[in-house]
C-alpha positions as CSV (number, residue, x, y, z in Angstrom):
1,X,-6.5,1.7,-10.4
2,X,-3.2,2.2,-8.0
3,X,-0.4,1.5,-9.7
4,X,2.9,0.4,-8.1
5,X,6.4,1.0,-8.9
6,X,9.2,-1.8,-9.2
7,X,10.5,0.0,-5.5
8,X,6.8,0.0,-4.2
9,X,6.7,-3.4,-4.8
10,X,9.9,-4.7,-3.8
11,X,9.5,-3.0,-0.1
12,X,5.6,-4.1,0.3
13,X,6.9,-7.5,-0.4
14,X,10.1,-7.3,1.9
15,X,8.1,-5.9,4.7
16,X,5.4,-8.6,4.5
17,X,7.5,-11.4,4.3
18,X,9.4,-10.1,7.6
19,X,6.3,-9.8,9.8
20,X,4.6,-12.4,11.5
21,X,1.8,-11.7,9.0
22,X,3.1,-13.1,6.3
23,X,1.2,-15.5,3.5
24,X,-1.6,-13.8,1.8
25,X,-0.5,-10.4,4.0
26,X,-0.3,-6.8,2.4
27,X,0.0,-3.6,3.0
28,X,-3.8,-1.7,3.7
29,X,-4.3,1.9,2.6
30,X,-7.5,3.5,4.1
31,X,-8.9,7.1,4.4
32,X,-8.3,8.2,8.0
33,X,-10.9,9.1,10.0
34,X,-11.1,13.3,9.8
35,X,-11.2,15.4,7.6
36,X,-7.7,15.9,6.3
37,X,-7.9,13.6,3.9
38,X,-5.2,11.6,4.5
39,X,-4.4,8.0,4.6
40,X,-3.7,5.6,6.9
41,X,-1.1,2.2,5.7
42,X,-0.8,-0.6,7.4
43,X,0.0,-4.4,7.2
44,X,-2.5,-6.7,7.6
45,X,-3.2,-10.7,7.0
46,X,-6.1,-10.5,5.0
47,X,-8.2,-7.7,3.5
48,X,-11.3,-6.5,4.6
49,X,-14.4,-7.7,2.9
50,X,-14.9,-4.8,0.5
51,X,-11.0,-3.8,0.0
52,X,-9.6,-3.9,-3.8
53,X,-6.9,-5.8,-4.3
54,X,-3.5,-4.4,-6.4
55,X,-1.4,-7.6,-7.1
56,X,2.4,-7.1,-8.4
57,X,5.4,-9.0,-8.5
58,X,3.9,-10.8,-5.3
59,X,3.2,-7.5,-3.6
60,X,-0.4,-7.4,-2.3
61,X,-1.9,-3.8,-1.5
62,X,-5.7,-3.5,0.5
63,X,-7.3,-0.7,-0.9
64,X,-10.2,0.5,1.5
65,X,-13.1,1.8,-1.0
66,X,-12.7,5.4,-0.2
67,X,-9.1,5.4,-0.6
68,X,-9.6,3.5,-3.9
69,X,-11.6,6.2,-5.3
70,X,-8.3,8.6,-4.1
71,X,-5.7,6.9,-5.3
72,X,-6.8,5.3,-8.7
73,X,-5.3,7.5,-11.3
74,X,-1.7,7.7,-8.8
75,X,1.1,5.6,-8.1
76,X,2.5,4.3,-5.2
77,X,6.8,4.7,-4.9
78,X,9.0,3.7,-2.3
79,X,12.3,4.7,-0.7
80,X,14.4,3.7,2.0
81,X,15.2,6.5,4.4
82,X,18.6,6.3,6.2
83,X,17.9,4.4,9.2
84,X,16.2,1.5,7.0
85,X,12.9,2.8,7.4
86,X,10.4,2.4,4.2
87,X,9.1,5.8,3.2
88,X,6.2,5.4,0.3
89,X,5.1,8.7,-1.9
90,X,1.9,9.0,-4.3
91,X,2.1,10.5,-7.4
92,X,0.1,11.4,-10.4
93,X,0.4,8.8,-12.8
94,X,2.5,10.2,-16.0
């Protein structure tokens, strides 16, 4: 399963807590729709019905299933680019 890292964390947490969808909200990773296969992140206020849920340090991260399957030997970083902005990386787990 996605793993996050004390940054990923922290910024998932600041960035729900400042939206108006705060309380049980997270951040949502889903495949996009092509072919690319890249992913789409979002916050939401709930997860969808058949999302996994990643729980840590009061983060909450939706995993849709196909980006599950994607991401569940990686971890999920984050870093604050210049303007403020939170930036977030996947890596192989090591």
């Amino acid at each position: 399963m996605l793993t996050l890292t004390e940054n990923a964390s922290a910024a998932i947490k600041n960035l729900t807590d400042q939206t108006a969808v705060a309380g049980d909200a997270g951040l949502r990773i889903s495949a996009a729709d092509d072919t690319t296969g890249s992913l789409k992140v979002e916050l939401t206020p709930t997860p969808e019905p058949s999302d996994q849920l990643v729980e840590d340090s009061g983060a909450r991260v939706f995993l849709e299933e196909r980006a599950a399957a994607a991401l569940s030997d990686k971890v999920l970083d984050a870093q604050l680019d210049g303007d403020g902005s939170v930036r977030f990386a996947v890596a192989e787990r090591g």
